[in-house]
C-alpha positions in Angstrom: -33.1 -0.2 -42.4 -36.4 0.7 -40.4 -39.5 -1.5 -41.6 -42.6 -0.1 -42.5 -45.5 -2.0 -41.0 -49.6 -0.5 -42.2 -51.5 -1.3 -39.2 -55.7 -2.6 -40.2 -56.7 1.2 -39.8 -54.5 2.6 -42.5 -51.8 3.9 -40.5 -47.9 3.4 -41.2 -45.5 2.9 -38.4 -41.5 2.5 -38.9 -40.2 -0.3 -36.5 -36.5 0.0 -36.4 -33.9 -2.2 -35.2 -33.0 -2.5 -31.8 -30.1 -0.9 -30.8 -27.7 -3.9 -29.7 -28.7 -5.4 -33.5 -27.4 -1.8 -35.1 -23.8 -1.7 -37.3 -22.1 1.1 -34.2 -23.1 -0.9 -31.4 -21.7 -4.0 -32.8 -18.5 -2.5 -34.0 -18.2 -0.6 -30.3 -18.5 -4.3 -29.1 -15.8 -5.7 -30.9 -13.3 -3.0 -30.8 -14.1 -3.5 -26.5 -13.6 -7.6 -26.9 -10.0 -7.0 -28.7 -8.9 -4.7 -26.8 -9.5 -6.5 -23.8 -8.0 -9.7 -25.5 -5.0 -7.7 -26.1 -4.4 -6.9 -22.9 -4.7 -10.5 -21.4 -2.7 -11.7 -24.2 0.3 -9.6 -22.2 1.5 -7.0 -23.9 4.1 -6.0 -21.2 6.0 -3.0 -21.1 8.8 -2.8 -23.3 10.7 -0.3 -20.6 10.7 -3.1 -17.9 11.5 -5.7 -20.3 14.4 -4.0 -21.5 15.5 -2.8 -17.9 15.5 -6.5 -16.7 17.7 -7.1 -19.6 19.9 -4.7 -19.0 20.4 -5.1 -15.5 21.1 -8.9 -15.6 23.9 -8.3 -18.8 25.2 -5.8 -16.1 25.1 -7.8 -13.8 26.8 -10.2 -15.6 29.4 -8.5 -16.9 30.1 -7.2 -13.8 30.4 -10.6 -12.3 33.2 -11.8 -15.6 35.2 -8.5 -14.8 35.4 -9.9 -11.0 36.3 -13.4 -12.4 38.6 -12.1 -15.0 39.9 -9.8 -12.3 40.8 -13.1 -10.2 42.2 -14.7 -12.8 44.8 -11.8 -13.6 46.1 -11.7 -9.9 45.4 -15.1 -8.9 43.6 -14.3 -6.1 40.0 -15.1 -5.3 37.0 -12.9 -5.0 37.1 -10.6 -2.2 35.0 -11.5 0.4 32.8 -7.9 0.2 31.8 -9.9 -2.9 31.2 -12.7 -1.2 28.9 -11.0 1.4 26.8 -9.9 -1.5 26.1 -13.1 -3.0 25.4 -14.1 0.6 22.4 -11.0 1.0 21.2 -12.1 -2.5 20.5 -15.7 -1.1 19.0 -13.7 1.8 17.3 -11.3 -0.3 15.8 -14.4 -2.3 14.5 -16.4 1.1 12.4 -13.4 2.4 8.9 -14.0 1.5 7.4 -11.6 -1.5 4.4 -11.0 1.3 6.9 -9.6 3.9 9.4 -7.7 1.1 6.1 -5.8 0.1 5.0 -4.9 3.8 8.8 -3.3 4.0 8.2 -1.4 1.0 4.9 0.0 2.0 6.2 0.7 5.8 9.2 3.1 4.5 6.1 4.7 2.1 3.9 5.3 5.2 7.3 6.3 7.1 8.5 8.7 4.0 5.3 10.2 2.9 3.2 10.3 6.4 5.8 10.3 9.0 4.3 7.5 10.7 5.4 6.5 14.2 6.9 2.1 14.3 3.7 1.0 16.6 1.4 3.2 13.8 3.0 1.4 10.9 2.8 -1.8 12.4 -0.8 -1.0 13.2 -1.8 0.0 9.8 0.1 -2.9 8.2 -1.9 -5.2 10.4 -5.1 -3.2 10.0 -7.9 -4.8 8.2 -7.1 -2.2 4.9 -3.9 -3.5 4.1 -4.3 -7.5 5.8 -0.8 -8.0 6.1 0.3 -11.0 8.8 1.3 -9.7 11.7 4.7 -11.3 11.3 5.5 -9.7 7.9 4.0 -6.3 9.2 6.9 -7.0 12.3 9.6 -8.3 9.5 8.7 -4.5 8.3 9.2 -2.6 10.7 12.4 -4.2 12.2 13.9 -4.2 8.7 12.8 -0.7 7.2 15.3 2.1 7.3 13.7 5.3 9.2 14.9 8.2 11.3 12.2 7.7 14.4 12.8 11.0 15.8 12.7 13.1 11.9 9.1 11.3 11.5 7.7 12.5 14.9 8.9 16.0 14.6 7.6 16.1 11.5 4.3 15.1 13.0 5.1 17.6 15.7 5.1 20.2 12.9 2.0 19.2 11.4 0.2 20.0 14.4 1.7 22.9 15.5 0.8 24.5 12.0 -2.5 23.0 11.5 -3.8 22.6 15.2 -2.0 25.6 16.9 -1.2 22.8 20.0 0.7 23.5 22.8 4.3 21.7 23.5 2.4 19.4 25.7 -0.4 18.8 23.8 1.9 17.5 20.7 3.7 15.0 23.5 0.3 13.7 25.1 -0.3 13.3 21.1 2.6 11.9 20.0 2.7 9.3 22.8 -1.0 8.8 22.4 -1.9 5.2 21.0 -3.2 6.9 17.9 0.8 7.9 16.9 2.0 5.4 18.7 5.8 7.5 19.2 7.7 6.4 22.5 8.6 8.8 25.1 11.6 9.5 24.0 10.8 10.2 20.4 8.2 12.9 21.3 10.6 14.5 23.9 13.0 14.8 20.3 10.2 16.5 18.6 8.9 18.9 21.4 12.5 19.7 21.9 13.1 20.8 18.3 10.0 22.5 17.7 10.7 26.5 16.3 
């Protein structure tokens, strides 16, 4: 409630309350605070919870068919099995820092058409800050069609630029792209 104060000349002022001390502000405050507590508490996903799950019980009962499989026929596990378990352990010794630069080389490869030397670059760049040995584990481990990404660059600039056949190589093979020689010879080669 706003207070009445007289002043000595007769006059009545209302002094209300300050804002922060009103009953809205306060109850905006602590809806904020629990909902932020709520968060931090975890609250994970209940999708990716349940997708872990399910893949490992796949994964496992995959793995009792194979035994169960063994046991029938008295053999042992084929050795294709074998090699799996084997990429698994490899899978498992690659450093999170270098599996993450491979994921975001084949998303600059899929969705810019980035040339190896470009991708390396802007792995190494000081945006992303990857080392320059998990930016090389990237590119020498991603799965890309070299040739597809430059003459899909090639494309892009003979639609947006209106560049000549040898403009798009000098570009292509520029240090900017980064493609090799024989990459941008692909690209000017296929060009409609």
């Amino acid at each position: 409630m706003a207070q009445k104060i007289i002043a000595a000349d007769g006059s009545v002022y209302v002094k209300k309350k300050p804002f922060y001390l009103r009953w809205w502000f306060i109850t905006l405050v602590i809806l904020v605070l629990l909902g932020g507590c709520a968060s931090m508490m975890g609250g994970g996903s209940s999708k990716s919870t349940s997708a872990s799950a399910s893949s490992s019980s796949a994964a496992a009962d995959s793995s009792a068919a194979t035994t169960e499989a063994s046991q029938k026929t008295g053999t042992e596990s084929s050795p294709v099995a074998g090699a799996e378990s084997n990429a698994k352990q490899n899978d498992n010794s690659v450093p999170t820092e270098y599996k993450s630069a491979l994921k975001k080389a084949e998303s600059y490869s899929r969705t810019m058409h980035m040339s190896k030397q470009r991708i390396y670059d802007q792995l190494t760049s000081e945006f992303e800050k990857f080392t320059p040995e998990a930016a090389q584990y990237a590119v020498d481990n991603m799965k890309a069609d070299w040739n597809a990404n430059a003459l899909e660059s090639a494309k892009s600039y003979q639609k947006t630029m209106n560049m000549s056949p040898e403009a798009i190589r000098s570009q292509l093979t520029s240090s900017i792209e980064g493609f090799t020689e024989e990459e941008a010879d692909y690209a000017v080669s296929h060009l409609n």
